[in-house]
N, C-alpha and C positions, 0 to 999 in steps of 0.2 A: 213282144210289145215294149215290154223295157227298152230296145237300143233304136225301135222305132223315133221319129222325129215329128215335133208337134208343127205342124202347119201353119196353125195360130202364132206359134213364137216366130218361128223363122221368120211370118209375115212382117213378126212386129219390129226384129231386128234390124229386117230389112229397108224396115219404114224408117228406122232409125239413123242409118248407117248400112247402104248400097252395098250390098258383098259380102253384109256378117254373116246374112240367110246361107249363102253359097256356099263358105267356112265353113259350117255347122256341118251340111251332107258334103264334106269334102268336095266339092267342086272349085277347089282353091284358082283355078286360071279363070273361072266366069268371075267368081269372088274379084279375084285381082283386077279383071276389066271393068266393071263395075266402079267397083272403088276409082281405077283410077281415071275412066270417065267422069263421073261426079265430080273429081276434084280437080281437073283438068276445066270443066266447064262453069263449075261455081266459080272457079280463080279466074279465068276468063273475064265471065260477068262480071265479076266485082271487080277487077282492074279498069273495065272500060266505063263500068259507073262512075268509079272513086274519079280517075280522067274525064267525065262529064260532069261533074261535081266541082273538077277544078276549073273549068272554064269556063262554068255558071258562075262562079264566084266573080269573074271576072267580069261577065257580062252585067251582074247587078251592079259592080263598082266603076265601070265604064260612062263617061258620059257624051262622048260623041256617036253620031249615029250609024257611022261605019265599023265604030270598033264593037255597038252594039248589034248590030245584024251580024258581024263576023263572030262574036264570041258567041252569042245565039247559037248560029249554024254550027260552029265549032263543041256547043255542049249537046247539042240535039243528036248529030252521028252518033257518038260513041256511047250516049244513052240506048239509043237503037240496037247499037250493034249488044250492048247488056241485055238487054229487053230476047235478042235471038238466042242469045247462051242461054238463058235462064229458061227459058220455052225449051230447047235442046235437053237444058239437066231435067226437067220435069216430063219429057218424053223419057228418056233414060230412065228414070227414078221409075216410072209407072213403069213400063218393061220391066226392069229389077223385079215390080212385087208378082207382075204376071211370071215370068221366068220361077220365082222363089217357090211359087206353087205348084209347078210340074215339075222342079227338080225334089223339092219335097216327096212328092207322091214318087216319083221314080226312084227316089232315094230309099222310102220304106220299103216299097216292091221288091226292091232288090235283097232288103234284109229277109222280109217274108221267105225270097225262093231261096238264101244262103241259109236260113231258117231250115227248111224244109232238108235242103239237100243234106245239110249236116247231120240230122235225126233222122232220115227217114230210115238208113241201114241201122238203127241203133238197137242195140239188144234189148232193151227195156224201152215202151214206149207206152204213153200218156196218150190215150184216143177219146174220144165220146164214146167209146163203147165199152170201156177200159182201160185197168193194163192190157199190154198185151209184153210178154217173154219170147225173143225168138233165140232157140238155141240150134247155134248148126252141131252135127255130126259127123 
């Protein structure tokens, strides 16, 4: 149970920062795609916001009505196109915590049977029903 892994933490890791869950049960290459989707897509967004942001600016300081339809349409796309990365990171993101929970549990499973298979030949062993002593001849 000691080198078992809490499911609760990994979750919250995960929640935190996309890929530390995956670190944790060494599945360092989901880790690493993880991470670096999120950070591929956060940057994304925020590129094409910060660039809708800048042609909003311009549209409010515009006063003719063709530079104001144009800067409009011009700050609308690329808000959009933020709007679809950040929907994309937040589908990633929830995968990340559903993922964190079955690699979790496959992660402890596996210690349980590395658990078992290492003690089970063991000369002295800890049962419910004892010690028990095996001595060969």
């Amino acid at each position: 149970e000691m080198d078992a892994q809490s499911i609760t933490g990994n979750l919250l890791k995960s929640a935190v920062f996309p890929g530390w869950g995956q670190f944790n049960t060494k599945q360092y290459t989901k880790g690493q795609i993880f991470m670096a989707m999120e950070i591929a897509l956060l940057g994304a967004s925020y590129f094409f916001y910060d660039r809708s942001q800048l042609n909003y600016q311009k549209y409010r300081e515009a006063t003719q009505i063709d530079q104001i339809n144009q800067y409009y349409h011009d700050a609308l796309v690329p808000y959009q196109y933020s709007m679809v990365f950040i929907a994309f990171a937040s589908v990633v993101w929830a995968y990340n915590l559903f993922d964190i929970v079955q690699t979790t549990e496959r992660y402890n499973s596996d210690v349980w049977n590395k658990t078992l298979k290492t003690y089970y030949n063991a000369p002295v062993q800890i049962t419910p029903e004892g010690v028990q002593i095996q001595v060969d001849f």
